[in-house]
C-alpha positions as CSV (number, residue, x, y, z in Angstrom):
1,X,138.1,-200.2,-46.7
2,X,141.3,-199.2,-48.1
3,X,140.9,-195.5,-48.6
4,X,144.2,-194.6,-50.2
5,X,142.2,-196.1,-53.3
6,X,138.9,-195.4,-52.5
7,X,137.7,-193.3,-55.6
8,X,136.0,-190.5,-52.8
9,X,135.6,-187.9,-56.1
10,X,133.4,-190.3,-58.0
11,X,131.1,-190.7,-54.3
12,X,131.1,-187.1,-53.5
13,X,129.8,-185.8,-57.2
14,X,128.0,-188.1,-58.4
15,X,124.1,-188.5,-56.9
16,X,122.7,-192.5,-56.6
17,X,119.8,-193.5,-58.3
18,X,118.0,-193.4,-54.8
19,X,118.0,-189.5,-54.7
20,X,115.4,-189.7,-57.3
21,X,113.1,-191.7,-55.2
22,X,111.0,-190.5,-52.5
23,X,111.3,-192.7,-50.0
24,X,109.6,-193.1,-46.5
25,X,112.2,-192.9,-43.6
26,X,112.8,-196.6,-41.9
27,X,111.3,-196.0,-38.3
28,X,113.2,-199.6,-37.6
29,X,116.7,-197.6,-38.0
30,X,118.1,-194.8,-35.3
31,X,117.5,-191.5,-37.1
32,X,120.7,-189.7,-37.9
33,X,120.7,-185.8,-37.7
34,X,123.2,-183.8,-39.2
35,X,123.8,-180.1,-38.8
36,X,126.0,-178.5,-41.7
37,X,126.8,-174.9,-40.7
38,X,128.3,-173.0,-43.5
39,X,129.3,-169.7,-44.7
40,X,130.0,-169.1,-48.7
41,X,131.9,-172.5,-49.0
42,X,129.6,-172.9,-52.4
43,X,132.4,-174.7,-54.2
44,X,132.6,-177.3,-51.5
45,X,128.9,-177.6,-50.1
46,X,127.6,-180.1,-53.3
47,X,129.9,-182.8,-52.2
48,X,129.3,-182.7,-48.5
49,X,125.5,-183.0,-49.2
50,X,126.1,-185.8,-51.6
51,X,128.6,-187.6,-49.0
52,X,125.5,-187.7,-46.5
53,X,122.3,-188.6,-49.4
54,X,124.7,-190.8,-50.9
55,X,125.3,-193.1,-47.7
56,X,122.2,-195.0,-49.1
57,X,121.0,-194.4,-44.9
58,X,117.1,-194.0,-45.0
59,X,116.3,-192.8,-42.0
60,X,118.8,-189.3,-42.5
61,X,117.4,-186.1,-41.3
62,X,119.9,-183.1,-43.5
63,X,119.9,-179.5,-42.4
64,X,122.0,-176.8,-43.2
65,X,122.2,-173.5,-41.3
66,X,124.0,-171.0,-43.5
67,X,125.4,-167.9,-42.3
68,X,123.9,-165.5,-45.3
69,X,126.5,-167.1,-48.1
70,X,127.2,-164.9,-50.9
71,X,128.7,-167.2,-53.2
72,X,126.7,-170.0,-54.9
73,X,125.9,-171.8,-51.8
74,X,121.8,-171.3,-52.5
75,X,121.9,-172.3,-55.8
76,X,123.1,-175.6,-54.4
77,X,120.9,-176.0,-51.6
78,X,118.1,-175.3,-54.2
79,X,119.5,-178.1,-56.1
80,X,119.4,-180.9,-53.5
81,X,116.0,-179.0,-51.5
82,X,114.1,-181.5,-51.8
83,X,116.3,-183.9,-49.8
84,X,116.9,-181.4,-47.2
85,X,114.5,-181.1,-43.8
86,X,115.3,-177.6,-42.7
87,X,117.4,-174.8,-43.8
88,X,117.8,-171.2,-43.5
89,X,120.6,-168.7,-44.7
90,X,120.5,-165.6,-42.9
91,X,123.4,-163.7,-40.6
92,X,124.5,-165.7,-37.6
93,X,126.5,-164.7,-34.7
94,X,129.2,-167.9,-35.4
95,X,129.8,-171.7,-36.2
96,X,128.8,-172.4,-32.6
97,X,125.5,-170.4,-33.1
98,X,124.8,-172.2,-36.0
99,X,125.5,-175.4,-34.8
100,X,122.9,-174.7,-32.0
101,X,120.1,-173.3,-34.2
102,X,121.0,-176.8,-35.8
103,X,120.0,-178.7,-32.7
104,X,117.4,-176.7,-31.9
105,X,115.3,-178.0,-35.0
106,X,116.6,-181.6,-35.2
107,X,114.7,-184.2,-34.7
108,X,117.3,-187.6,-35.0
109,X,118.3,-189.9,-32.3
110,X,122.3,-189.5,-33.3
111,X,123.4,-186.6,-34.0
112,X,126.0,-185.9,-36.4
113,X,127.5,-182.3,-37.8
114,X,130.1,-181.8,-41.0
115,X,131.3,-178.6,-42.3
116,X,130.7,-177.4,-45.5
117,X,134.1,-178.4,-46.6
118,X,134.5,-182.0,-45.3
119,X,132.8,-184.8,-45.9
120,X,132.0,-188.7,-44.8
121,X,133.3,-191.9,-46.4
122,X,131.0,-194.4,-47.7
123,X,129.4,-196.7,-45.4
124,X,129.9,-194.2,-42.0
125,X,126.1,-194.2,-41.2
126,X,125.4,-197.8,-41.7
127,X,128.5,-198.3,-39.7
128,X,127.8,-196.5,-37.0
129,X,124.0,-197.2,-36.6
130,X,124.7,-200.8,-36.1
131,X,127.4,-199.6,-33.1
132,X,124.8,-197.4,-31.5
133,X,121.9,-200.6,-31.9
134,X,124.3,-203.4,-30.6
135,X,126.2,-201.0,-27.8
136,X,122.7,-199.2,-26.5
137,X,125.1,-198.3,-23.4
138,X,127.3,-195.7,-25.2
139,X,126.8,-192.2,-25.8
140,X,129.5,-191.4,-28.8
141,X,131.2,-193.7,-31.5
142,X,133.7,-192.3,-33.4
143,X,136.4,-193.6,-35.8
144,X,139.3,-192.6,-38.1
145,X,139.6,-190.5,-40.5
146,X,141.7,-188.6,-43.6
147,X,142.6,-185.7,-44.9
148,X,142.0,-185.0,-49.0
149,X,142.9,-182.3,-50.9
150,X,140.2,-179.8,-53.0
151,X,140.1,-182.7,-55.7
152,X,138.8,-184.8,-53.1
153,X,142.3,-187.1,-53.1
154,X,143.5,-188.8,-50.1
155,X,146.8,-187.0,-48.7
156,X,147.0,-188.7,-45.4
157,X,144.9,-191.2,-42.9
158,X,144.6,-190.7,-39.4
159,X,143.8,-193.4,-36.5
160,X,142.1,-192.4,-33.5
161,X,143.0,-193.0,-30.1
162,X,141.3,-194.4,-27.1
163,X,139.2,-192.6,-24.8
164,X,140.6,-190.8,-22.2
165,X,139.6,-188.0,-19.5
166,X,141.7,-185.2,-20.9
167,X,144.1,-182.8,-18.7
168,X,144.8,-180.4,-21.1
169,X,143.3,-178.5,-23.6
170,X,144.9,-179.8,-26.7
171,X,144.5,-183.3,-25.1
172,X,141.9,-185.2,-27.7
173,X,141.3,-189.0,-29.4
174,X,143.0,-187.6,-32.3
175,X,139.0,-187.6,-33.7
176,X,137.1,-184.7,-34.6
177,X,133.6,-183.9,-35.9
178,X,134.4,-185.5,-39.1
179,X,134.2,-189.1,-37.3
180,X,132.0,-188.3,-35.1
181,X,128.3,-189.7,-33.9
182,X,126.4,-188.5,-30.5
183,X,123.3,-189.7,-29.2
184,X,120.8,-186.9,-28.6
185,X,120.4,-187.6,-25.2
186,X,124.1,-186.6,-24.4
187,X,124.1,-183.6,-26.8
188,X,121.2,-182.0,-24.8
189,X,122.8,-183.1,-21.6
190,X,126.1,-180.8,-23.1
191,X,123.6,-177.8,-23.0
192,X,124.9,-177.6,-26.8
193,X,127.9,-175.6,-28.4
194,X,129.8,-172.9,-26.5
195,X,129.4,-169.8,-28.5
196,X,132.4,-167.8,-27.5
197,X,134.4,-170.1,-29.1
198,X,135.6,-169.7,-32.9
199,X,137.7,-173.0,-33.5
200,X,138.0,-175.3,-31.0
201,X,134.0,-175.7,-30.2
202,X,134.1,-179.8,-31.1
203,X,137.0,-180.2,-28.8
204,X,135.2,-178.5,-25.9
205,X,131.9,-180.5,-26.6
206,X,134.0,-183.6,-27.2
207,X,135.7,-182.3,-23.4
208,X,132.2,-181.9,-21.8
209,X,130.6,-185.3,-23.7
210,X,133.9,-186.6,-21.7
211,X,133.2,-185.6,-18.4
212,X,129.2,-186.2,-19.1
213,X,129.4,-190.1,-19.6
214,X,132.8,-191.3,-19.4
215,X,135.3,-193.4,-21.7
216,X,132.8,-196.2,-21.0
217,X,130.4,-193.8,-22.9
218,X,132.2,-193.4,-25.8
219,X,132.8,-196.5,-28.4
220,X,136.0,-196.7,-31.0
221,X,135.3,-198.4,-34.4
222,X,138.2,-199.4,-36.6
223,X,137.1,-197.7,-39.4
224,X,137.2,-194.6,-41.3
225,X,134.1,-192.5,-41.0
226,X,135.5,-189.2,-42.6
227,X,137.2,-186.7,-44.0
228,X,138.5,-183.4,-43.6
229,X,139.7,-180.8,-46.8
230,X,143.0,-178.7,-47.1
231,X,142.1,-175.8,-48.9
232,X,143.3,-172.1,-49.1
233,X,140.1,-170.6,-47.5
234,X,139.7,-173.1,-44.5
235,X,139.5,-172.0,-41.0
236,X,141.6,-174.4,-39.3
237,X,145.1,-174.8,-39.9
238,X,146.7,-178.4,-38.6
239,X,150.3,-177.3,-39.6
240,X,150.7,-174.4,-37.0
241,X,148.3,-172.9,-33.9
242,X,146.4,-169.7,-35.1
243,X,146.0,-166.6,-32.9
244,X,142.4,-167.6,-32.4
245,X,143.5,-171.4,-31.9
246,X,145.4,-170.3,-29.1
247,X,143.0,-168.1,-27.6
248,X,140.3,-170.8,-27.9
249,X,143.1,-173.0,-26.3
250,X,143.5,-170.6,-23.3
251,X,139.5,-170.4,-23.2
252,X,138.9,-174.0,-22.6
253,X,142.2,-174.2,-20.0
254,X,140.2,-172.1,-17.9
255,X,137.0,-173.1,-18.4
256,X,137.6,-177.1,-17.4
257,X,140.4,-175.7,-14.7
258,X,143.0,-177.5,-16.4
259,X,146.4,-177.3,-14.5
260,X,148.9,-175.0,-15.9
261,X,151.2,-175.9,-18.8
262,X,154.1,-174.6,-17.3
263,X,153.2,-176.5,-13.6
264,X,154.6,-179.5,-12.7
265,X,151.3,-181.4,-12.8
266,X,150.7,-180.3,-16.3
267,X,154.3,-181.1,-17.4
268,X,153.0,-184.5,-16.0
269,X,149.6,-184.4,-17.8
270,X,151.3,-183.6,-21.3
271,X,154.3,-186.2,-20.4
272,X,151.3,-188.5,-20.0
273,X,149.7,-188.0,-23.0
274,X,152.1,-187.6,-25.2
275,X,153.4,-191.2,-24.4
276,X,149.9,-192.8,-25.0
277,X,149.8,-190.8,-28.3
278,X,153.1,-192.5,-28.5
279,X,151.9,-196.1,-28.0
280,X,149.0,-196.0,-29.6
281,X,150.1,-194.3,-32.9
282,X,152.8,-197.2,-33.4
283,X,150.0,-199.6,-32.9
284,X,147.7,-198.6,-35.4
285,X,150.2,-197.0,-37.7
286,X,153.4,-198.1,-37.4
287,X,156.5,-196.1,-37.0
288,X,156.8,-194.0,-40.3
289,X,152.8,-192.9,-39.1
290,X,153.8,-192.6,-35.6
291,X,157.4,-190.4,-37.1
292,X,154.9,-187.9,-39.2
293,X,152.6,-187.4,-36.4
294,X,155.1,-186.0,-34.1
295,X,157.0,-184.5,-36.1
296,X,153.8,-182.4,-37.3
297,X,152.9,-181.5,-33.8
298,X,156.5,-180.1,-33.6
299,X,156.2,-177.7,-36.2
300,X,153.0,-177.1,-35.1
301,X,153.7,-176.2,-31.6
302,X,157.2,-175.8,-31.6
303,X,157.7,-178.6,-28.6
304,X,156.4,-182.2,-28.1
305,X,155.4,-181.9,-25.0
């Protein structure tokens, strides 16, 4: 797939012809669950729907926990109910909490959540279904993924990186929910979605999916699965750390009993990582990539390492 001229706007707003067929779902295909927790992202919400019915996938189970939206967010779940196996709107205590009234009604064997914003790329189910059918060992495949702007146009790709037992808190495989596919099994294993955290809730179950089953549990595909949006409104912010970033950062350092930053084993741990970023970012992208990448974590933390 070449995505910088993948036409994603004509995927995300226009429906297939299957969406006007009811079909039965195909027992012979792992059923894919995803949870879309949202909060009056209305403007948005139509073409993450239409990036998951329009995968072609028939065994998909949709459901969207909304906060209470008071934007046009209904109006477009009414549009698409039909296609849609549970959802509520009503007051929630978080994204966390919604994600875990999610889980608590789905019924798939992967599981899978997108915010209202973001979306997938054609093809990610089929993709990863046939992963999770010829790897029945792993837990978690996940790929790459790109950013787009609000009219859904590719402004930058991103590879992911090997598994690896992280030391740090900001220590990830440069994926994210947006390229992201569990098995249940491991998701209840989790325990689900820490709730006192705001932003960094996929990093901390990706952290505890980690520790659960292993690299060996978790399966890279060269492809790209998803994408996340830039937009005025959006609640994280790759271009510098948030006050609630950092908190959520210091959370999860003391939750997983991470070595200190400022201690000579986490100097070591960051050194570490920062060199396999390294590596692995001139492999898959090449220098220019590898040059924007850390150039971006400078601004955005001030320090490489």
């Amino acid at each position: 797939m070449n995505v910088k001229t993948l036409d994603i706007q004509g995927f995300v707003t226009k429906p297939v012809s299957m969406l006007d067929v009811n079909f039965e779902p195909d027992s012979a295909l792992p059923r894919i669950s995803v949870i879309v927790p949202s909060l009056n992202q209305g403007r948005f919400l139509e073409r993450t729907i239409l990036s998951i019915l329009n995968q072609g996938y028939p065994n998909t189970e949709l459901i969207i926990i909304d906060g209470g939206s008071t934007d046009e967010t209904l109006s477009v779940i009414e549009k698409y109910e039909k296609h849609i196996s549970y959802w509520v709107s009503e007051p929630d205590k978080g994204q966390s909490h919604a994600l875990n009234k999610g889980l608590s009604v789905a019924k798939g064997d992967i599981f899978a959540w997108q915010n209202s914003d973001d979306i997938y790329l054609p093809g990610a189910f089929k993709t990863v279904s046939r992963v999770f059918i010829s790897h029945p060992e792993i837990s978690v495949c996940y790929g790459n993924w790109v950013s787009i702007d609000e009219k859904d146009r590719v402004t930058n790709i991103h590879y992911a990186l090997k598994p690896r037992i992280p030391h740090a808190p900001f220590e990830n495989m440069d994926a994210y929910n947006q390229s992201m596919f569990w098995r249940f099994d491991c998701c209840r294993q989790c325990g689900g979605f820490d709730e006192n955290l705001t932003c960094l809730m996929d990093t901390d179950f990706i952290m505890r999916s980690m520790r659960l089953v292993g690299p060996e549990g978790f399966y890279k595909v060269d492809a790209f699965l998803g994408a996340f949006r830039w937009h005025g409104s959006q609640k994280t912010d790759f271009n510098e750390m948030t006050e609630k970033q950092l908190a959520d950062e210091k959370y999860i350092e003391n939750k997983f009993q991470f070595p200190s930053k400022t201690s000579l084993l986490g100097k070591y741990y960051r050194m570490r990582y920062r060199f396999a970023q390294l590596f692995e970012s001139l492999l898959y992208g090449g220098v220019v990539y590898t040059a924007k990448k850390f150039v971006q974590t400078y601004r955005r933390r001030g320090r490489f390492i």
